[in-house]
C-alpha positions as CSV (number, residue, x, y, z in Angstrom):
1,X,-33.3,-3.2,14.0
2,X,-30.4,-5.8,12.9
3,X,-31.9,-9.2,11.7
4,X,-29.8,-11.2,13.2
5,X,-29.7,-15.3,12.5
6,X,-31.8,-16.1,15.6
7,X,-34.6,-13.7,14.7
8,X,-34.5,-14.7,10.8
9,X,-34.9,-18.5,11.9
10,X,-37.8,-17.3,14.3
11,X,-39.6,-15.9,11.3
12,X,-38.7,-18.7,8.9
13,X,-40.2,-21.1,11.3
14,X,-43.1,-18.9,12.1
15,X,-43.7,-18.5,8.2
16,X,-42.9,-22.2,7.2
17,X,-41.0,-20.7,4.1
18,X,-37.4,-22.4,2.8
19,X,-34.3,-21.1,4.7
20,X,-34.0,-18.6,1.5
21,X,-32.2,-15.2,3.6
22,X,-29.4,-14.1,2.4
23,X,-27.6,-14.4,5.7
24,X,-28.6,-17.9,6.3
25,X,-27.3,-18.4,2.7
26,X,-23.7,-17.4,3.3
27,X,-23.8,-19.0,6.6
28,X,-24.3,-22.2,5.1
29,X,-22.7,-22.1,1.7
30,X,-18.9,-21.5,3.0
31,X,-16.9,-24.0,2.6
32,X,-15.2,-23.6,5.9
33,X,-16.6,-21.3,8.8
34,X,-13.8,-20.9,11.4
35,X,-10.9,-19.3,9.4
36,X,-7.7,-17.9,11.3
37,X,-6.5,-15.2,9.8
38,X,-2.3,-14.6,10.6
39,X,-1.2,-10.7,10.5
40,X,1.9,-8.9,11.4
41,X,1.1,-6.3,13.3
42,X,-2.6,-6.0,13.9
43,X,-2.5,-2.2,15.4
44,X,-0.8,-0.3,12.4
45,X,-3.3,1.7,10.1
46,X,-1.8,-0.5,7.3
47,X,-4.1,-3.5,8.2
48,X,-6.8,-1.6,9.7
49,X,-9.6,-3.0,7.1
50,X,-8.9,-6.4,8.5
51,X,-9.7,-4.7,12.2
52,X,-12.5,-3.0,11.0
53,X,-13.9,-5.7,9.4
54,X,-13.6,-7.3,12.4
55,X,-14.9,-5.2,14.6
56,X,-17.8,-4.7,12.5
57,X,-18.8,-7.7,12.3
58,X,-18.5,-7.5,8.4
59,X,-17.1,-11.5,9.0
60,X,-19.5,-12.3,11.3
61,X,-22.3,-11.2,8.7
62,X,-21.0,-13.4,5.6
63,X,-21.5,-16.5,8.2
64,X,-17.6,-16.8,9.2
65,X,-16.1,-16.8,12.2
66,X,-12.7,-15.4,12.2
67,X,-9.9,-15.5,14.7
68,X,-6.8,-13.0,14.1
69,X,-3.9,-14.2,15.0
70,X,-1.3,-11.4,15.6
71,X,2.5,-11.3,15.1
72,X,5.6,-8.9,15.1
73,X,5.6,-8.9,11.3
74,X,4.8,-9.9,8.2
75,X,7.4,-12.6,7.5
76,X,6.4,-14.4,10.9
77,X,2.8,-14.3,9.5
78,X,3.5,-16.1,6.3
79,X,5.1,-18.6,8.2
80,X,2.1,-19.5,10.1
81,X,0.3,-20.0,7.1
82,X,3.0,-22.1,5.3
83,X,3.2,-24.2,8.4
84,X,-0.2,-24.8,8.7
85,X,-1.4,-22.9,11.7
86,X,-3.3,-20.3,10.1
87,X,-5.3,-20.4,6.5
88,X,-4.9,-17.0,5.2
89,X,-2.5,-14.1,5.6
90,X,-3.3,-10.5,5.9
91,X,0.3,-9.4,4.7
92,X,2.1,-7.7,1.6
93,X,1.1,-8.3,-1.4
94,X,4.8,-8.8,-3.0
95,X,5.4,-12.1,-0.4
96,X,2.9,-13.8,-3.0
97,X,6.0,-13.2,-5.6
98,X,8.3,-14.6,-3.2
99,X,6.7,-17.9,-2.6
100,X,6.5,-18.5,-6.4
101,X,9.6,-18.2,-6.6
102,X,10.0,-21.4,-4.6
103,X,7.4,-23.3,-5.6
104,X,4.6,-22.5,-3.5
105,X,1.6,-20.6,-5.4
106,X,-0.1,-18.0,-3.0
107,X,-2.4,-15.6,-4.5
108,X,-3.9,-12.0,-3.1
109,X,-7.2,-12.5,-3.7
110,X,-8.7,-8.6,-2.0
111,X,-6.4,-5.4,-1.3
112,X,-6.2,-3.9,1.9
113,X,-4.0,-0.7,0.6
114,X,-2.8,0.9,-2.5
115,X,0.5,2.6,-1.4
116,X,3.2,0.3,1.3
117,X,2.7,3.4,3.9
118,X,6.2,1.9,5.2
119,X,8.2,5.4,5.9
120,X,12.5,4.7,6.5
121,X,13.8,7.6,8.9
122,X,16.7,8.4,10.6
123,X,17.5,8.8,14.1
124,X,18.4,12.6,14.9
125,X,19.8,11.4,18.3
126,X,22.6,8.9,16.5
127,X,22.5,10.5,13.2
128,X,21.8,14.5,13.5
129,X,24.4,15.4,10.6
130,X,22.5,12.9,7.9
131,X,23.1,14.2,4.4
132,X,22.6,11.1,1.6
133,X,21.9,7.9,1.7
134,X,25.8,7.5,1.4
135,X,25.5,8.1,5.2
136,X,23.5,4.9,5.8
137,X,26.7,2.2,5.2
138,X,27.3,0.9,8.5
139,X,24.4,1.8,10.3
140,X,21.7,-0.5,12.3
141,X,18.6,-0.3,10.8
142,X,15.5,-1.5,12.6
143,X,12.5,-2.8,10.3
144,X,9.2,-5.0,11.5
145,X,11.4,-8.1,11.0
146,X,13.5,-10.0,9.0
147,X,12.6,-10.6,5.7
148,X,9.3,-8.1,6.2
149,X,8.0,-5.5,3.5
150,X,9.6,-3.2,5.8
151,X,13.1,-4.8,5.2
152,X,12.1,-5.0,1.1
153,X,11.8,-1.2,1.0
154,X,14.9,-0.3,2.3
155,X,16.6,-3.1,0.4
156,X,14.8,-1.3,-3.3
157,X,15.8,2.2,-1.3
158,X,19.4,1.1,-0.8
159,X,19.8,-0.5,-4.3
160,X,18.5,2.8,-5.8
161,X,20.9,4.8,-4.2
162,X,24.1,2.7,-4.8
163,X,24.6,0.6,-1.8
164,X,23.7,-3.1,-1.2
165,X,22.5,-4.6,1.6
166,X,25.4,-5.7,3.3
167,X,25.8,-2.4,3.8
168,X,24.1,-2.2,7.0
169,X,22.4,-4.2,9.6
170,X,18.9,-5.5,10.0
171,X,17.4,-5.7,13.1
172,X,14.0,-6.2,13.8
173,X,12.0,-4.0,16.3
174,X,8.2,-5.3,15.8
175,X,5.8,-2.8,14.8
176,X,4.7,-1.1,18.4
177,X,5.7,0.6,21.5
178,X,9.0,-2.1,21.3
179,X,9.7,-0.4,18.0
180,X,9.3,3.4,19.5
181,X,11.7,2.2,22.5
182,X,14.3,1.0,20.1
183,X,14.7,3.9,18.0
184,X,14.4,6.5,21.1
185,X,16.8,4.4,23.1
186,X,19.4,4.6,20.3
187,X,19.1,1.2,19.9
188,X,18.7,1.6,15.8
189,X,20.0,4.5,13.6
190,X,17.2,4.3,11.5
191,X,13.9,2.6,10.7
192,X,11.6,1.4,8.4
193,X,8.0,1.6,9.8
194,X,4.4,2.4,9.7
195,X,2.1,4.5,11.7
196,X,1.3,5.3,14.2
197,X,5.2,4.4,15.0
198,X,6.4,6.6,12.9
199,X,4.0,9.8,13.6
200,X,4.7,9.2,17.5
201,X,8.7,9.3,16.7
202,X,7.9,12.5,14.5
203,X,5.7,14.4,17.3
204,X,9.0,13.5,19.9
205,X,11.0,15.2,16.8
206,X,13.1,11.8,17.5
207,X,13.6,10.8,13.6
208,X,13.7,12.7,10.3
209,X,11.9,11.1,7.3
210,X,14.2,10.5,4.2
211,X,11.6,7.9,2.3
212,X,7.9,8.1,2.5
213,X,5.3,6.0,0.6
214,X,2.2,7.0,2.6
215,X,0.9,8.5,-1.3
216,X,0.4,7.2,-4.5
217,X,2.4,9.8,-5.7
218,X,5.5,9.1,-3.3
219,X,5.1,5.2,-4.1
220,X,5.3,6.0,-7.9
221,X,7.9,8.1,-7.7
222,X,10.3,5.1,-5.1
223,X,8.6,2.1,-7.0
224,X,8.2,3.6,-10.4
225,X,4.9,2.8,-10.2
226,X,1.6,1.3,-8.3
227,X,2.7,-0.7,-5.5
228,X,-0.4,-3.1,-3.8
229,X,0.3,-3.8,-0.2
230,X,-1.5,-5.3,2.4
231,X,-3.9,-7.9,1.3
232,X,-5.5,-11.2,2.1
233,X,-3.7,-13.9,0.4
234,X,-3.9,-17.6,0.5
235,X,-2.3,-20.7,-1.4
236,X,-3.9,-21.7,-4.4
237,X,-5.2,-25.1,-3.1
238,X,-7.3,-23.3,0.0
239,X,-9.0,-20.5,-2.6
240,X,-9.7,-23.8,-5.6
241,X,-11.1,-25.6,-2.2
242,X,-12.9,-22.8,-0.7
243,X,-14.1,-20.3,-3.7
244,X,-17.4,-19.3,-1.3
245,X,-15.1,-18.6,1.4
246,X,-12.7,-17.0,-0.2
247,X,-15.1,-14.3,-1.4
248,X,-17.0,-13.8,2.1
249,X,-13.1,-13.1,3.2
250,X,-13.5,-10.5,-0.2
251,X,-16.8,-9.0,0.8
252,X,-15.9,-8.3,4.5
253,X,-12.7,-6.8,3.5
254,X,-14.8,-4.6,0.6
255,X,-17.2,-3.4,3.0
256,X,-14.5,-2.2,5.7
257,X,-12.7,-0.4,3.0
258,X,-15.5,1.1,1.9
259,X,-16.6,2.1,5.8
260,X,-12.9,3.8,6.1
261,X,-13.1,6.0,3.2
262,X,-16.6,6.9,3.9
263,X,-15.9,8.0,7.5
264,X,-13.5,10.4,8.9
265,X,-10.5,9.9,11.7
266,X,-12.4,10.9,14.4
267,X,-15.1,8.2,13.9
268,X,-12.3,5.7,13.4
269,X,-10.2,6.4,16.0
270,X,-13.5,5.5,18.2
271,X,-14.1,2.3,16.9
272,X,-11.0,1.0,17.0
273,X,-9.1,-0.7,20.4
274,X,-7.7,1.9,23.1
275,X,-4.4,-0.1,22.4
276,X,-3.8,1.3,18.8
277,X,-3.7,4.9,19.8
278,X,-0.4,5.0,21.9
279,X,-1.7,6.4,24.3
280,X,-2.3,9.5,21.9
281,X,-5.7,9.7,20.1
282,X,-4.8,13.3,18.2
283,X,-1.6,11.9,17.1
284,X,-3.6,8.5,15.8
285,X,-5.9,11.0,14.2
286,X,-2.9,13.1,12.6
287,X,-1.4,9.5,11.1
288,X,-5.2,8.3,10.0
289,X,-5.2,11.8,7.7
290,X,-1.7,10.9,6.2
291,X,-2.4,7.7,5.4
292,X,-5.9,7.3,4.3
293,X,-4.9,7.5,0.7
294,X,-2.7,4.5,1.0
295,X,-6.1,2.6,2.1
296,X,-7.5,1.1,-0.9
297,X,-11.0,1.8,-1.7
298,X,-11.9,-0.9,-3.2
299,X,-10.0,-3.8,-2.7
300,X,-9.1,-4.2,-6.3
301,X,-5.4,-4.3,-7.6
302,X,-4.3,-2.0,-9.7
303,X,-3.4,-3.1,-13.4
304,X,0.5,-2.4,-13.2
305,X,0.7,-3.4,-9.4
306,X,1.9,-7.1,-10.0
307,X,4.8,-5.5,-12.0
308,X,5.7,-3.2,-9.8
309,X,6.3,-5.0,-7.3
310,X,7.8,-7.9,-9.0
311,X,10.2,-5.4,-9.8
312,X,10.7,-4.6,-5.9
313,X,11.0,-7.4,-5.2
314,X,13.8,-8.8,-7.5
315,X,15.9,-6.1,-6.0
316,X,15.6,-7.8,-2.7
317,X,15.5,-11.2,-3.4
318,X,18.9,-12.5,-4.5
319,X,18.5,-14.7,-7.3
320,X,15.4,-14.0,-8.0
321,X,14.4,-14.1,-11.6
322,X,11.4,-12.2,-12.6
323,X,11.1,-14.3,-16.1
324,X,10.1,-17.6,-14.3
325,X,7.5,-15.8,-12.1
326,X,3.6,-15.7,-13.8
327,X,2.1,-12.3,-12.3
328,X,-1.5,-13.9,-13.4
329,X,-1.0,-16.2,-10.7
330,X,-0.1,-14.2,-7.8
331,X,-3.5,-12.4,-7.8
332,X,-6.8,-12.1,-8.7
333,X,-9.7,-9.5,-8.9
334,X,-12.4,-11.9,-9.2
335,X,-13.1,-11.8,-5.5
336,X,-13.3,-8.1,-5.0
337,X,-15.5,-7.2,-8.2
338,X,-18.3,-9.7,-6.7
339,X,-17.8,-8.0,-3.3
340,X,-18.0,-4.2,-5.2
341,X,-21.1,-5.6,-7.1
342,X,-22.9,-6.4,-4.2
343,X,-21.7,-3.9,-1.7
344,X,-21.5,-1.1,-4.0
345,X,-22.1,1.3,-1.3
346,X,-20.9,1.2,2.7
């Protein structure tokens, strides 16, 4: 049976011994207890360690109680936390870059995934004679929003490939069924998304995949190299503030990535809410598989990640200038080899 905290103080009382449990320890050694967490796009597979953890209870059992607040993308979710309304973001790892950029230090502080998983496809209803990227200029192309690591890939795809920005048009769809609609509707020509978006607009044989970083391999080969993704950031001021916090954030992220690896998509696609399958639980299954090596295992960033996606993102960001930007202050492993070392198993 579960200890839970009204048992363990049952038997402390009964025993007359200090409040030593471990439990009871984290419970009253953060530094702040009710945490709101902002996300873009709570249902995609991309941040599904932050909805396992949740579900779980893994925040719940460091003595945290965490509200997820959910928005159509990533860019909307760093606002919250720049403005005040939320105190950490479960978002790409390259926004950290961006904020240094201006000023404001943000740092990733546990990985969520290894690989973007952001796939770009074209429409076969409004684009059935697609040859090259050449055949992008002009063309509406729907990513999560604005400003979004969605928008940042195509932006390093289009650069890659000879054509700027400018090129075509951003418009952004979300990252659920509003997305589906606007890409089956002919709304968009193309899109940059993640599953299970994409893998429903594959099974309808509506879009054909010309970009794919669901690998490591893929990722390498578009990024040149590791690219981190989602992860739990916050500015530098809440982690120096809240160290204890910070790492119960780390531990209950650790242990849910740990729990995905170790179980398979049928088990998952049970534990998560009806609302993330579409309506489809084999097709959910099918986009667990191809994405599951995206999912970090460990929460800890790669060594050449930072660069990577500096790189990224100064192809994205005008006037960006990597030279000014300090990579050892945009993340840290600190939090993550403390959760490994004491949840080395699930």
């Amino acid at each position: 049976m579960k200890l839970t905290r009204r048992h363990a103080l049952k038997l402390v009382g009964a025993s007359g011994l200090a409040l030593s449990l471990p439990t009871l320890a984290r419970a009253q050694e953060v530094e702040k207890k009710n945490i709101t967490i902002a996300v873009g796009g709570k249902a995609l597979i991309y941040y599904l360690p932050l909805s396992i953890a949740e579900i779980n209870g893994y925040f719940e059992d460091e003595g945290l109680k965490v509200k997820v607040a959910d928005f159509a993308g990533g860019s909307k979710a760093l606002q919250a936390v720049v403005g005040g309304s939320a105190d950490v973001v479960s978002g790409a790892f390259e926004h950290t870059i961006n904020l240094q950029s201006k000023g404001q230090f943000y740092r990733a502080f546990v990985q969520q995934g290894r690989a973007p998983a952001i796939v770009l496809a074209v429409s076969n209803k409004t684009m059935p004679d697609y040859k090259s990227p050449a055949d992008l200029k002009g063309k509406k192309i729907g990513v999560t929003a604005p400003g979004s690591s969605t928008n940042m890939m195509v932006n390093f795809y289009l650069e890659q490939n000879g054509l700027k920005p400018s090129d075509v048009s951003f418009i952004g769809v979300g990252a659920g069924a509003g997305a589906v609609t606007a890409m089956r509707t002919g709304q968009i020509d193309a899109m940059a998304n993640l599953d299970p978006v994409i893998g429903t607009l594959l099974k309808e044989n509506e879009v054909r995949v010309i970009a794919d970083t669901r690998t490591v391999a893929d990722t390498k080969a578009i990024f040149g190299g590791n690219m981190p993704s989602a992860c739990l950031y916050a500015s530098e001021d809440f982690i120096t503030q809240n160290p204890k916090t910070a790492q119960a954030l780390a531990n209950a992220i650790v242990r849910a990535d740990k729990w995905i690896q170790a179980n398979d998509a049928e088990t998952i696609a049970k534990t998560v809410p009806a609302s993330y399958l579409l309506g489809d639980v084999e097709l959910y299954k099918q986009c667990l598989d191809a994405n599951k090596e995206s999912l970090s295992p460990d929460g800890l960033v790669d060594e050449d990640g930072p660069s990577t996606a500096l790189k990224a993102l100064a192809a994205f960001v005008p006037n960006l200038d990597p030279a000014k930007i300090d990579i050892s202050k945009i993340y840290t492993n600190e939090f993550a080899d403390n959760a490994n070392k004491k949840y080395p198993n699930v």
